[in-house]
VEXDREN-2710 file (C-alpha; in Angstrom, 1 decimal):
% VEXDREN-2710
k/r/px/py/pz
1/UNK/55.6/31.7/-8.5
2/UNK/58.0/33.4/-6.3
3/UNK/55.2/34.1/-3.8
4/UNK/54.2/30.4/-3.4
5/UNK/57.5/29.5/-3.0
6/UNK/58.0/32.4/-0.4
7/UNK/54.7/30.9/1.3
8/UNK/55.6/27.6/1.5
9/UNK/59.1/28.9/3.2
10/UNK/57.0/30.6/5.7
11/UNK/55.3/27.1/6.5
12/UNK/58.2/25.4/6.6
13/UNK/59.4/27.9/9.4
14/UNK/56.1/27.6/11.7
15/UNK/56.2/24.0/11.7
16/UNK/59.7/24.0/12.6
17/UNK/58.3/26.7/15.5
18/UNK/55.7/23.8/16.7
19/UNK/55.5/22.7/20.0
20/UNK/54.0/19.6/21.3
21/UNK/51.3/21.7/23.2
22/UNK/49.8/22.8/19.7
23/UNK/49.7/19.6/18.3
24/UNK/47.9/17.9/21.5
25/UNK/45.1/20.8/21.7
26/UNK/44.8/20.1/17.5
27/UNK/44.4/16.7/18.1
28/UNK/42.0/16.9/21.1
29/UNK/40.1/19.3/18.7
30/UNK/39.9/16.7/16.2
31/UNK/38.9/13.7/18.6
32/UNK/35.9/15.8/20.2
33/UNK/34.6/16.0/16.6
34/UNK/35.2/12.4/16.1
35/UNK/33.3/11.8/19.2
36/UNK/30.6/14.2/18.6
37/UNK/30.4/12.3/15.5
38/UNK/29.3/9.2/17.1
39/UNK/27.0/11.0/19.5
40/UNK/25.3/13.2/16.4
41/UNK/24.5/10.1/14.5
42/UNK/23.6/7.8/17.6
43/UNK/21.1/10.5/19.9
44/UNK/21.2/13.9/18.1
45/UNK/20.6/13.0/14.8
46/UNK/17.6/10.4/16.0
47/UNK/16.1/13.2/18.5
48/UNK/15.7/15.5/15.2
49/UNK/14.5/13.1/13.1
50/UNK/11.7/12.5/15.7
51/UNK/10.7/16.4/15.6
52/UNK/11.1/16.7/11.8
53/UNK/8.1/13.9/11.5
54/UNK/5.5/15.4/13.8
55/UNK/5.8/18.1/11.0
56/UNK/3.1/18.1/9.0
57/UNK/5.2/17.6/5.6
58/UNK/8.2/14.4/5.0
59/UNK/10.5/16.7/3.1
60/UNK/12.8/17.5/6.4
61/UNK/12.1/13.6/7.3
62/UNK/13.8/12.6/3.7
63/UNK/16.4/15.3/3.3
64/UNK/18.1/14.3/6.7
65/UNK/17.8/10.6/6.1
66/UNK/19.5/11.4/2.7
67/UNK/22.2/13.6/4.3
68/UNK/22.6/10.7/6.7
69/UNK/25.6/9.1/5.9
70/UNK/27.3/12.4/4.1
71/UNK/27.2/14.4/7.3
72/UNK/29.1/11.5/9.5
73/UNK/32.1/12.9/6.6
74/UNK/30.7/16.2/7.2
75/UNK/31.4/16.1/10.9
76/UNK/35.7/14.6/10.5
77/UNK/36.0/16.8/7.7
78/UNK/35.1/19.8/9.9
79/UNK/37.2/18.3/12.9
80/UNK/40.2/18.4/10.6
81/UNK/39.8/21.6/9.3
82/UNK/39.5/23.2/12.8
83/UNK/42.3/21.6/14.2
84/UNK/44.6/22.6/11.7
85/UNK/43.2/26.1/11.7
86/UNK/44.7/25.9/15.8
87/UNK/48.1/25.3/14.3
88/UNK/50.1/28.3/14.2
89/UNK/51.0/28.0/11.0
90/UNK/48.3/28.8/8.3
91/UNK/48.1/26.0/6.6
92/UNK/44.5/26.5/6.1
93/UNK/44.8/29.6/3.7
94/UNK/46.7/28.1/1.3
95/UNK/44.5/28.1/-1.9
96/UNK/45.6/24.3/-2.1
97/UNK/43.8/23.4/1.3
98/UNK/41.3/25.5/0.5
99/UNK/40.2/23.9/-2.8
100/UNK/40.9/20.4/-1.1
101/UNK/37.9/21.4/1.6
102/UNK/35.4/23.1/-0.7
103/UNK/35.9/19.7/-2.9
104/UNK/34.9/17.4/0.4
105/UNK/32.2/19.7/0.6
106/UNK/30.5/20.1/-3.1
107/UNK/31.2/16.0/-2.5
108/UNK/29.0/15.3/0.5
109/UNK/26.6/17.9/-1.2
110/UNK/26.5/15.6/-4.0
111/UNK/26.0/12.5/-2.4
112/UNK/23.0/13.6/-0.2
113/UNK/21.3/14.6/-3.5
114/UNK/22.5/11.4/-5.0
115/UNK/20.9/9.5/-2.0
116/UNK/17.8/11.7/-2.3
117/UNK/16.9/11.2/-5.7
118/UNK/16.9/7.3/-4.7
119/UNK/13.6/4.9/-6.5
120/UNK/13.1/4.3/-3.0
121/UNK/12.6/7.5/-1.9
122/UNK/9.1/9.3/-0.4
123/UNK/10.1/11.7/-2.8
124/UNK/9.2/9.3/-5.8
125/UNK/6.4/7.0/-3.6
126/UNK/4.8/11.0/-3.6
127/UNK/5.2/11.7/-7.3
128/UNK/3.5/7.7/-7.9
129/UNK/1.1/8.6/-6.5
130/UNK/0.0/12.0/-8.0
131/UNK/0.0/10.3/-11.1
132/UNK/-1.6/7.1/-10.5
133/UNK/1.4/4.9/-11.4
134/UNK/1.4/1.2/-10.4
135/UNK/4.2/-1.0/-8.9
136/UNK/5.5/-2.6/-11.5
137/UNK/6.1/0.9/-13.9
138/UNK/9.8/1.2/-14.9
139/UNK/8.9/5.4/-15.1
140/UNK/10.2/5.9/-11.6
141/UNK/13.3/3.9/-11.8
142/UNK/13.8/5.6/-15.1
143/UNK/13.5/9.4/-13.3
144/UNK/15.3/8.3/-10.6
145/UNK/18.8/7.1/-12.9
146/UNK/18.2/10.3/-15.1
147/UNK/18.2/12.8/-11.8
148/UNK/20.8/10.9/-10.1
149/UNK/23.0/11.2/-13.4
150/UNK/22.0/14.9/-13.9
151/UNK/23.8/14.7/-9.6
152/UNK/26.8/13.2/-10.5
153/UNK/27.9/15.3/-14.0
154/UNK/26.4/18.3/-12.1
155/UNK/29.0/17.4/-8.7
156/UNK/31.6/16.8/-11.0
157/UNK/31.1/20.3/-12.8
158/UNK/31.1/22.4/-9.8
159/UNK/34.5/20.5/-8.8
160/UNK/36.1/20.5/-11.7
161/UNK/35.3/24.3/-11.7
162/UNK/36.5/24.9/-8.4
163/UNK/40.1/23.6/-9.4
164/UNK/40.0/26.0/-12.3
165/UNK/39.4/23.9/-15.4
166/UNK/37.3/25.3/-17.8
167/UNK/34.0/23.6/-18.8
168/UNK/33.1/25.2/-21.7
169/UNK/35.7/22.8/-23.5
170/UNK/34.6/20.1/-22.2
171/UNK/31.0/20.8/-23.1
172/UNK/32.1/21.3/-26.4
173/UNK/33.4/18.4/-27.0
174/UNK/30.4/16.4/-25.4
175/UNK/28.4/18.0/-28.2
176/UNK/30.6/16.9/-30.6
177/UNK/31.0/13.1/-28.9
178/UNK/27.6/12.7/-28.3
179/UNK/26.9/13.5/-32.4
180/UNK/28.9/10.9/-32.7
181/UNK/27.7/8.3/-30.7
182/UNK/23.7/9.0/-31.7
183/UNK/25.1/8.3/-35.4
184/UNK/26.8/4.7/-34.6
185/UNK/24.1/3.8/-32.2
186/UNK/20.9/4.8/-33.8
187/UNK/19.5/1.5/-32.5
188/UNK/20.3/1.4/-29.3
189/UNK/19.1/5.2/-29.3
190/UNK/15.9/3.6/-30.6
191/UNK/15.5/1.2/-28.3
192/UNK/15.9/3.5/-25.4
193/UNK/13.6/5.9/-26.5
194/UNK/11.0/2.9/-27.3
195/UNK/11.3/1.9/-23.9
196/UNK/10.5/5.3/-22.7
197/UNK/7.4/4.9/-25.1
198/UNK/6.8/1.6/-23.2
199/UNK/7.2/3.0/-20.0
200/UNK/4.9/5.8/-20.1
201/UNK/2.1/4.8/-22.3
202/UNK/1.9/1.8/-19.9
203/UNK/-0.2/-0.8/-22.8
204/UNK/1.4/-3.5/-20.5
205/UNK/3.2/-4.1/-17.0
206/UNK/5.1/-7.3/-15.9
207/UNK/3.1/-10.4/-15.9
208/UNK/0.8/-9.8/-18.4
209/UNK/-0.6/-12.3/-21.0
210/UNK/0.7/-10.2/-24.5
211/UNK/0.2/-10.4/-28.2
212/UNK/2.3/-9.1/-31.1
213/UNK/2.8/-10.3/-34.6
214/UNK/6.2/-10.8/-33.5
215/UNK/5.5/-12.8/-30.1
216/UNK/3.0/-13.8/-27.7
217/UNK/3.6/-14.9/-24.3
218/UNK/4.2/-13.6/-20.9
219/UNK/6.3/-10.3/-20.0
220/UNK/9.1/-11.2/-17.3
221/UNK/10.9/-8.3/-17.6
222/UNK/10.8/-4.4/-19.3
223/UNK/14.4/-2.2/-19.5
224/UNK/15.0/0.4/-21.4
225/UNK/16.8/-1.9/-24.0
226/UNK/14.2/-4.5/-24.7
227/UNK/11.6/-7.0/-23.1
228/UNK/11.7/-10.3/-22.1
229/UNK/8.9/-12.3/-22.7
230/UNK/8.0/-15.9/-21.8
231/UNK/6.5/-17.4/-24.7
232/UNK/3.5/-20.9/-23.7
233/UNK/7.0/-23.0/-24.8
234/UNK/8.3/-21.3/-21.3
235/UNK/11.1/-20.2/-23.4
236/UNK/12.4/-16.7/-23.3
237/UNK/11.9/-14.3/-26.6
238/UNK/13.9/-10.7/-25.9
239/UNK/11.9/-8.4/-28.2
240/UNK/13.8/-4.8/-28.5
241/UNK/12.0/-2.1/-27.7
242/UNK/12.3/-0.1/-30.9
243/UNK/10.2/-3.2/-31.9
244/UNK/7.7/-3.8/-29.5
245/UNK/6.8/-0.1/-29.7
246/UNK/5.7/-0.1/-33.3
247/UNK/4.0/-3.5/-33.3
248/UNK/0.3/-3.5/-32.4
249/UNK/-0.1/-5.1/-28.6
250/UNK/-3.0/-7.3/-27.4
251/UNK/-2.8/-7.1/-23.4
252/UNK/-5.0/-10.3/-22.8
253/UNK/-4.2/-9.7/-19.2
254/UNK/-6.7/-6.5/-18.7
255/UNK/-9.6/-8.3/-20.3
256/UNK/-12.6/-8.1/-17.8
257/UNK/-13.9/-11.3/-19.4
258/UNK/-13.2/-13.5/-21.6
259/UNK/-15.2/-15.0/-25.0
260/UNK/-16.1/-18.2/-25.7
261/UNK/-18.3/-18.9/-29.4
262/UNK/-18.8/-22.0/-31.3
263/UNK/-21.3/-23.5/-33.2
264/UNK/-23.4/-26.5/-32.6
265/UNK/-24.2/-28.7/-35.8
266/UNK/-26.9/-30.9/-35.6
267/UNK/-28.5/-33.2/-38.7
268/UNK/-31.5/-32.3/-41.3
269/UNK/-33.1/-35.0/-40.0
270/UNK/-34.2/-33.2/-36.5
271/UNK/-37.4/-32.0/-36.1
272/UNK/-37.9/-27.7/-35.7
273/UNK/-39.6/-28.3/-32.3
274/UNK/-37.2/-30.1/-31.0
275/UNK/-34.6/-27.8/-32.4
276/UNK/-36.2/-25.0/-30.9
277/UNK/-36.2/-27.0/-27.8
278/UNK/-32.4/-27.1/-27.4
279/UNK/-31.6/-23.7/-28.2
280/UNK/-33.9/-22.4/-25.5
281/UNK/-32.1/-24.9/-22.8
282/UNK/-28.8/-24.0/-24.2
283/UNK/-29.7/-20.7/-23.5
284/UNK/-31.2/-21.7/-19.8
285/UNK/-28.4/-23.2/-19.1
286/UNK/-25.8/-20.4/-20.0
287/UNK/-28.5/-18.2/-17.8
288/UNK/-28.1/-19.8/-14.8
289/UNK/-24.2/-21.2/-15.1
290/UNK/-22.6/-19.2/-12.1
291/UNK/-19.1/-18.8/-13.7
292/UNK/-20.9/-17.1/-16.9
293/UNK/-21.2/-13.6/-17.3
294/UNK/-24.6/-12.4/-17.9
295/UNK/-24.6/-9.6/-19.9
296/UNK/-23.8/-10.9/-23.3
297/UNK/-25.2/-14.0/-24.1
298/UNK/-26.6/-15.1/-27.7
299/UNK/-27.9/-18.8/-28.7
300/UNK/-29.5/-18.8/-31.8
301/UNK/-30.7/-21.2/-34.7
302/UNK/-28.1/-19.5/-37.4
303/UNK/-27.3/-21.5/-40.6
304/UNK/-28.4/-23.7/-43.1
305/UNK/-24.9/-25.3/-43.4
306/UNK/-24.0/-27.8/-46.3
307/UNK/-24.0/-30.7/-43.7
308/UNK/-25.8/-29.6/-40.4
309/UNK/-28.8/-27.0/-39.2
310/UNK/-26.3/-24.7/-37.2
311/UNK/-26.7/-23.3/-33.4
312/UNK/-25.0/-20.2/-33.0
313/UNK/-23.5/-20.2/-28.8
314/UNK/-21.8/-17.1/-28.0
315/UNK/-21.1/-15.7/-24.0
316/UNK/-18.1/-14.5/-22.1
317/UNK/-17.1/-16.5/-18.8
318/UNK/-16.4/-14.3/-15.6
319/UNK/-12.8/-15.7/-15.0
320/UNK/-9.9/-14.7/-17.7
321/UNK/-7.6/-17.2/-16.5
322/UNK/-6.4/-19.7/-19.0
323/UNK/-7.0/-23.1/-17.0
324/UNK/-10.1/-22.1/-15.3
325/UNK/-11.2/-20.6/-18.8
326/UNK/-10.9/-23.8/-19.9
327/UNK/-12.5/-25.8/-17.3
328/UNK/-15.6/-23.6/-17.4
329/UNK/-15.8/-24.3/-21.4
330/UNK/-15.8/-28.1/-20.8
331/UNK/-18.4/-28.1/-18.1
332/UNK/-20.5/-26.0/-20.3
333/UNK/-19.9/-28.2/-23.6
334/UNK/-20.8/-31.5/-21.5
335/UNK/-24.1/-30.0/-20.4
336/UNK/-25.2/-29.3/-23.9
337/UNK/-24.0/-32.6/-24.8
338/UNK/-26.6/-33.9/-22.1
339/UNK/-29.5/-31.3/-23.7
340/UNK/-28.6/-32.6/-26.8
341/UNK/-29.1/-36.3/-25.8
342/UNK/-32.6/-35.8/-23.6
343/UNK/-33.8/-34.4/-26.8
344/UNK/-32.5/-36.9/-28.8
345/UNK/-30.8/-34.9/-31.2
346/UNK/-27.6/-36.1/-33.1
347/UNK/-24.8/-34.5/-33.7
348/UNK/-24.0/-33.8/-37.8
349/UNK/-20.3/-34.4/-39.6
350/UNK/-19.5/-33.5/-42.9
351/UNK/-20.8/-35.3/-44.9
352/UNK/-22.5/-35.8/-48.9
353/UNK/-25.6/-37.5/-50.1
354/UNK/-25.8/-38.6/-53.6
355/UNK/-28.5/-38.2/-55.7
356/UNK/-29.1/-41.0/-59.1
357/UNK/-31.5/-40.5/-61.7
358/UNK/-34.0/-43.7/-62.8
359/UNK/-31.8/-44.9/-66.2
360/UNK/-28.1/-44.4/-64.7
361/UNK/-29.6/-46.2/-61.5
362/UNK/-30.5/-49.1/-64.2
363/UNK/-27.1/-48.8/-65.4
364/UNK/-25.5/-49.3/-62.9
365/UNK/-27.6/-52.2/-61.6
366/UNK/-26.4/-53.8/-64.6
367/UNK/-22.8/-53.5/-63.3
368/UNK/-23.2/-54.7/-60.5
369/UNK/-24.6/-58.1/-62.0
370/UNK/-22.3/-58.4/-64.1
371/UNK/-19.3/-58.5/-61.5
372/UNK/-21.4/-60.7/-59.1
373/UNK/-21.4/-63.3/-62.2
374/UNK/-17.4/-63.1/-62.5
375/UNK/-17.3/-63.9/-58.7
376/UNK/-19.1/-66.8/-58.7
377/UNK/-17.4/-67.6/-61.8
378/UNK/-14.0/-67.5/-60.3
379/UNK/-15.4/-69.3/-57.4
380/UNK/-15.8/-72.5/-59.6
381/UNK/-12.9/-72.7/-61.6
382/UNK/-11.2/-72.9/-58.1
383/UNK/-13.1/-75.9/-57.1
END
């Protein structure tokens, strides 16, 4: 105590001792690394950047566009400290200063990381593409908050051990905080982690035509929380993640082709030729239809239904799209309709034929007599 109030007597002294010719040379000091400053980020800092991407690897590239922004702090920061080191007091030794100027520097440290570890960084576009990710994955956005997380605490770490706190407290106590928090947030634990389960099993990406038992629709959106989904009402279903992960997912979207199958019902009353004689058009004509794919396609005389002699049609179109889907189906449904009429074959609907033995027939002959005679009965009693 007594020797940091004898050293802060001894400053008090030299700057009582300054003369205006210190001061001047400490702030020219200052203002040449103010202007070399500009210069280093306008010329220098450009002229390297130039050489570090004829090398034959982007790290140097990335690195200094990270470190940027941090070394125009870098660059004042040193100014001041040399100008004050001039002075002829030494202000500069005091463990004070000292810990004030290894903080500015663990600081700008930090943030070049922090700017490195960026989504948008070659350092991520390199690691996408080593493993195949798409566009649209949330994996790299999700790497990218984790690293520049694991930059901050880290920063804050080294700082807070540089003033002399302990850590091993406060670590401690995060343990015993973060037991905490898992236990009255087991959901929103859940959710995060199903998210992660999302986001690296990839069974969808945004913009694909989904399926659960829970929803079906259109995903707009994928945190690591929930996703949004735009149902065909074009209303928006939030599904958390915890959710979506253990549901079984149809991805419609990553269909190659898509299925169409019906049945044609025709009556008994048509003739086997000319049965035979519309499943092989049918079949012709799914052949040669240029929006069909061609190497599934089944047309076949299949059932003896209560009602109708059954064609089995069964093919996959090229497109997947909904509306085109669609517009293929009706082409191809009018064209058989057309087969179906050049062969003069009609179309059955359900329907029941009954069957009445000889002496209920008479009985019921008898019936119908009987009320004819009331009609006409009534008929005259009006007159």
């Amino acid at each position: 105590m007594d020797n940091g109030i004898e050293r802060w007597r001894m400053l008090l002294a030299s700057f009582q001792r300054l003369e205006w010719i210190d001061i001047t040379i400490a702030i020219a000091i200052f203002l040449v690394f103010l202007v070399f400053r500009k210069l280093f980020t306008k010329y220098i800092f450009k002229f390297i950047l130039t050489l570090t991407r004829k090398t034959p690897t982007e790290v140097f590239t990335n690195v200094l566009l990270s470190f940027e922004k941090p070394l125009r702090l870098f660059w004042i920061v040193l100014g001041t400290y040399l100008a004050m080191l001039y002075l002829p007091f030494n202000i500069t030794t005091t463990e004070f200063v000292q810990h004030i100027y290894r903080t500015f520097i663990i600081m700008i440290l930090g943030w070049g990381l922090y700017n490195y570890m960026s989504a948008q960084s070659a350092f991520f576009f390199r690691f996408a593409r080593k493993v195949e990710l798409d566009e649209d994955s949330m994996l790299v956005p999700f790497l990218s908050k984790i690293l520049r997380f694991s930059v901050i605490a880290l920063t804050i770490v080294v700082i807070a051990g540089e003033w002399g706190y302990s850590i091993s407290g406060f670590v401690a106590g995060l343990g015993l905080g973060g037991l905490a928090f898992a236990l009255a947030a087991q959901d929103t634990i859940g959710n995060f982690f199903g998210g992660i389960i999302i986001i690296t099993e990839k069974p969808f990406s945004k913009g694909d035509w989904i399926k659960t038992p829970s929803v079906e629709g259109t995903v707009e959106d994928i945190t690591f929380r929930s996703t949004q989904i735009r149902t065909f009402e074009d209303s928006i279903v939030t599904v958390p993640n915890s959710t979506l992960s253990n549901e079984p997912i149809t991805n419609w979207s990553k269909m190659n082709k898509r299925q169409i199958t019906f049945k044609v019902g025709v009556t008994y009353s048509t003739p086997q030729q000319k049965l035979e004689r519309c499943v092989r058009k049918i079949e012709i004509l799914l052949r040669e239809h240029e929006d069909v794919n061609q190497d599934l396609i089944m047309v076949r005389f299949s059932d003896f239904n209560s009602s109708s002699l059954d064609i089995f049609v069964y093919f996959f179109t090229k497109t997947t799209a909904w509306t085109e889907w669609y517009r293929v189906k009706e082409d191809i449904n009018f064209k058989i309709m057309s087969i179906l009429e050049e062969e003069e074959v009609v179309i059955a609907f359900p329907s029941r034929s009954l069957y009445v033995e000889k002496d209920q027939q008479s009985v019921f002959e008898d019936l119908i007599e009987e009320e004819k005679m009331d009609v006409r009965q009534e008929e005259k009693s009006s007159k």
